[in-house]
C-alpha positions in Angstrom: 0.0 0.0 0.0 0.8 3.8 -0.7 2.6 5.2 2.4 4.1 8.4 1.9 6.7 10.1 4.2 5.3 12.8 6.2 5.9 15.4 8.6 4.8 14.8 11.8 4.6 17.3 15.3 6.4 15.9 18.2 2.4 14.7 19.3 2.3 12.6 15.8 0.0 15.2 14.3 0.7 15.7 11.0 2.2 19.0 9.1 0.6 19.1 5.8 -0.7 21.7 2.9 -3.6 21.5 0.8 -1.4 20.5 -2.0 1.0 17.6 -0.2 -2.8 16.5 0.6 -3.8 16.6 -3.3 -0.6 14.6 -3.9 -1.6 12.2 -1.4 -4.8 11.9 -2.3 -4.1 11.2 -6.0 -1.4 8.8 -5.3 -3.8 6.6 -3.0 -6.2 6.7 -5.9 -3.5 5.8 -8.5 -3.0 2.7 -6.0 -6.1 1.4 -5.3 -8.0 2.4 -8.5 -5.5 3.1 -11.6 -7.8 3.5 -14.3 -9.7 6.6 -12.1 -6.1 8.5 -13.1 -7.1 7.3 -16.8 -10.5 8.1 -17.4 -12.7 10.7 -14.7 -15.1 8.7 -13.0 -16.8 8.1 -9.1 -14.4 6.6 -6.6 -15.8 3.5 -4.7 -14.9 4.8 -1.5 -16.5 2.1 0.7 -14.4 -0.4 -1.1 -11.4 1.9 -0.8 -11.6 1.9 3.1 -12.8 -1.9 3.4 -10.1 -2.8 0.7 -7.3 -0.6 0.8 -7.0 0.7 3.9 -8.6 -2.3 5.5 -11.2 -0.7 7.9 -13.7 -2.3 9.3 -17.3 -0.8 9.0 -20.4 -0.2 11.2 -23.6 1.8 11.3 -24.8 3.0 14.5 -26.6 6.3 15.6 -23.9 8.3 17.1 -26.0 11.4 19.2 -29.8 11.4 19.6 -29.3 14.8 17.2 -27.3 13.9 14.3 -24.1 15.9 15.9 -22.3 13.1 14.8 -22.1 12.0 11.4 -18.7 9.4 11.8 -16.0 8.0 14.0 -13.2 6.3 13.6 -11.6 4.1 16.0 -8.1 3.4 16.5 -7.8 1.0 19.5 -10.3 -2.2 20.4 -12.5 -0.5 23.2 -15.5 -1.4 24.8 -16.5 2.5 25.3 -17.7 3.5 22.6 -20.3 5.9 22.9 -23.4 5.5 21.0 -27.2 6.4 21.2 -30.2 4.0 21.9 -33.5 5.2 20.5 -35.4 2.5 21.8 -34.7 3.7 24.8 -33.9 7.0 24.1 -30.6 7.0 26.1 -26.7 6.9 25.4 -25.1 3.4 25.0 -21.4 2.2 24.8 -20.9 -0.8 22.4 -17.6 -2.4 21.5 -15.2 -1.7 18.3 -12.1 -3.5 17.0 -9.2 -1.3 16.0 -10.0 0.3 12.4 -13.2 0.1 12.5 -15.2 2.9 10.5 -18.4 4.2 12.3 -21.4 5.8 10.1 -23.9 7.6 11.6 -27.3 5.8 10.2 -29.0 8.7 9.5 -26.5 9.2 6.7 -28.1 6.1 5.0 -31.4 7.5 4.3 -32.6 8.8 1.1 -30.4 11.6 -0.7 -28.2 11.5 1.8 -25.7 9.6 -0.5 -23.0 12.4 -1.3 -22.9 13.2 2.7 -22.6 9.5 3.6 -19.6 9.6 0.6 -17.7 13.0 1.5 -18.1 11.1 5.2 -16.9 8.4 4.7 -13.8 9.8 2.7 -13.4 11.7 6.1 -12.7 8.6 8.1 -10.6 7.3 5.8 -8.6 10.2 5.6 -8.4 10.1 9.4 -7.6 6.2 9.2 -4.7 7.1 6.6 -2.9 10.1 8.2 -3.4 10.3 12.0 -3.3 7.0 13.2 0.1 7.5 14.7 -1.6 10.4 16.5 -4.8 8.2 18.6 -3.6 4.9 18.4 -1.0 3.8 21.1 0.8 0.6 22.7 -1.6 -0.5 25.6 2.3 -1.7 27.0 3.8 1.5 27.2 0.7 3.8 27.7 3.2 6.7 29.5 5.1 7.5 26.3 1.9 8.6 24.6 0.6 10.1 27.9 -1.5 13.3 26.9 -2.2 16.1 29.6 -2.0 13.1 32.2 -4.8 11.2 30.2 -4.7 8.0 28.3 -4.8 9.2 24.6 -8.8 8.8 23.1 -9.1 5.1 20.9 -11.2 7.3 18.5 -12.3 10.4 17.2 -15.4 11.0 16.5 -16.4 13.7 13.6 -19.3 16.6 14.1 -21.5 17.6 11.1 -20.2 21.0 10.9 -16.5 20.6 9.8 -16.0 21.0 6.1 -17.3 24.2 6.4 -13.6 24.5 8.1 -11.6 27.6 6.6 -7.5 27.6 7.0 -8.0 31.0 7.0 -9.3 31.3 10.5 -6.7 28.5 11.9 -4.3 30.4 13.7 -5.8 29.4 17.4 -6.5 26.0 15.8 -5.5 22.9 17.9 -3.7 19.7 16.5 -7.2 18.2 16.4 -9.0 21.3 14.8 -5.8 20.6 11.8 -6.7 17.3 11.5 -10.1 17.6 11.2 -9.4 20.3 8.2 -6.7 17.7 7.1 -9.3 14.5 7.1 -11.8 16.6 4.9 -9.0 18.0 2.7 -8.1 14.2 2.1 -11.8 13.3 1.5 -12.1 15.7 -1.2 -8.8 14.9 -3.0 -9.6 11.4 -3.0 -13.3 11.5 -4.3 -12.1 14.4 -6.9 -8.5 13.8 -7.7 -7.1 16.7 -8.5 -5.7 15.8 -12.4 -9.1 14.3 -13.4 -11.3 17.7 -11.9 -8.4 19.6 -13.9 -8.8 17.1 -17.1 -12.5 17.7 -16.6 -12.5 21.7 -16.2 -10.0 21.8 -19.3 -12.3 19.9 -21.2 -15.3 21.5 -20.6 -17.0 24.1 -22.9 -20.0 25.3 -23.1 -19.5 28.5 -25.8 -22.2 31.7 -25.3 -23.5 30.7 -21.8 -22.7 33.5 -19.6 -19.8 32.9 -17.3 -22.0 32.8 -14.1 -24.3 30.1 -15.5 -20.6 28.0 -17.1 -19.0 28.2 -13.0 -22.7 26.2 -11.9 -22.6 24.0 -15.3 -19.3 22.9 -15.0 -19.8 22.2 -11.1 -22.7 20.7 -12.0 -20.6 18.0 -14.2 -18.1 17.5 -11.6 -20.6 16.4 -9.1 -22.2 14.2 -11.7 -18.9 12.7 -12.7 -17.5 11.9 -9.3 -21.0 11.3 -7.5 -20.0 14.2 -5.0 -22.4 17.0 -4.0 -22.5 20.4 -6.0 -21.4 22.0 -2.6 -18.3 20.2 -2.7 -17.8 20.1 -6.6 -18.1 23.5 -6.4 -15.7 24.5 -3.5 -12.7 21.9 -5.4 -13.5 23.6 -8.3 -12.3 27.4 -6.3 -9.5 25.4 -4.6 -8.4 24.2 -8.1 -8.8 28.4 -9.4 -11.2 27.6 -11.9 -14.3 29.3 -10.5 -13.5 32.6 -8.8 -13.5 32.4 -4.5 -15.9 35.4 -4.3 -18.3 33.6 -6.6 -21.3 32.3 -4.5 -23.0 29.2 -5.6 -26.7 28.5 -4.5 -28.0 25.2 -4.8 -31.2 27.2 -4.9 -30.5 29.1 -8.0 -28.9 25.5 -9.7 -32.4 23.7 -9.8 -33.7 26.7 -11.1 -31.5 26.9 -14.0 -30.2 23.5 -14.6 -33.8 22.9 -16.8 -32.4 26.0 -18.9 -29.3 24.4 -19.3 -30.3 20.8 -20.1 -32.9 22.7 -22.4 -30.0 24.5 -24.3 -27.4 21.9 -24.4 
């Protein structure tokens, strides 16, 4: 399997940029799935964490308020926390090391570019940070943190890929590698020479710039099964749709009949 040599903080944390992470993320698809690099197309990203990396998966609700969409865990535990509808309480259920946790609300109906872009998050988390949760049960006080036995998972809130490196100069090692998992998600599920083979390739002559930035998100989030939130945000990250552009998914199913019309 693809390892690549990175640099780590003294805590194991990682020290990555957005593009080492594009790197990464490409080079794990040219791995797993070489004829992705060849030819754009979605990214079976359950088998790539099953597969590839491995993990184990599971389906549990994780918060009685959908907080929590995943989790990775690092360590076998017996304490892992989880939530009980029947009986509309918290729970702790056991989990090997690698195991995967999805939150089951993300396997309802049109949820399926969430559970994806999710899922891509574990993986990421499974791929670059083990060496910062997991530890040797033997020799515990080496990888003692603030006097505390270091967590045997980490478990992911619904709110962080609307994470901006702009505002990370009080961020934690934690807050980084939260920003780090979803930067890995995205550059797996969209690698970044197929969004720019894509983007190069894509003309739509006379349509009014506005209208070509939601058209060709539009076709990346078709292509690679991703939302048009996150086409759309790789596709500013990449420079080919402005940063100050705002996309509405509102104002896409309005004109996406117009554009299917017309082309």
């Amino acid at each position: 399997m693809y390892r690549p040599e990175i640099k780590r903080k003294r805590s194991g944390a990682p020290v990555l940029s957005r593009k080492e992470i594009d790197v990464i993320g490409q080079n794990i698809v040219g791995d797993f799935m070489p004829e992705a690099l060849k030819s754009p197309q979605e990214i079976d990203i359950d088998l790539l964490a099953q597969d590839y990396l491995g993990m184990d998966q599971d389906f549990q609700y994780l918060s009685h308020c959908g907080v929590y969409l995943g989790m990775t865990v690092f360590n076998d535990t017996d304490k892992v926390p989880v939530y009980d509808p029947q009986n509309n309480c918290a729970d702790y259920i056991s989990a090997k090391a690698h195991t995967v946790i999805i939150d089951k609300t993300l396997l309802e109906e049109n949820q399926e570019h969430r559970y994806r872009f999710t899922m891509g998050h574990e993986a990421g988390h499974e791929f670059l940070h083990k060496e910062y949760f997991a530890y040797d049960p033997d020799q515990i006080t080496l990888f003692d943190l603030m006097g505390e036995t270091p967590a045997p998972m980490v478990q992911c809130r619904v709110d962080t890929k609307k994470m901006d490196c702009r505002t990370s100069k009080s961020w934690t090692d934690r807050d980084w590698m939260e920003w780090q998992a979803n930067a890995l998600s995205s550059a797996v599920l969209m690698p970044v020479s197929m969004v720019r083979m894509v983007a190069e390739k894509f003309r739509r002559p006379g349509l009014q710039q506005i209208f070509c930035h939601y058209a060709l998100a539009e076709e990346v989030a078709s292509i690679f099964n991703v939302s048009f939130e996150a086409a759309g945000y790789r596709l500013k990250q990449l420079g080919y749709i402005p940063q100050e552009t705002q996309l509405s998914t509102d104002i896409l199913n309005m004109i996406s009949f117009d554009l299917a019309c017309n082309y």
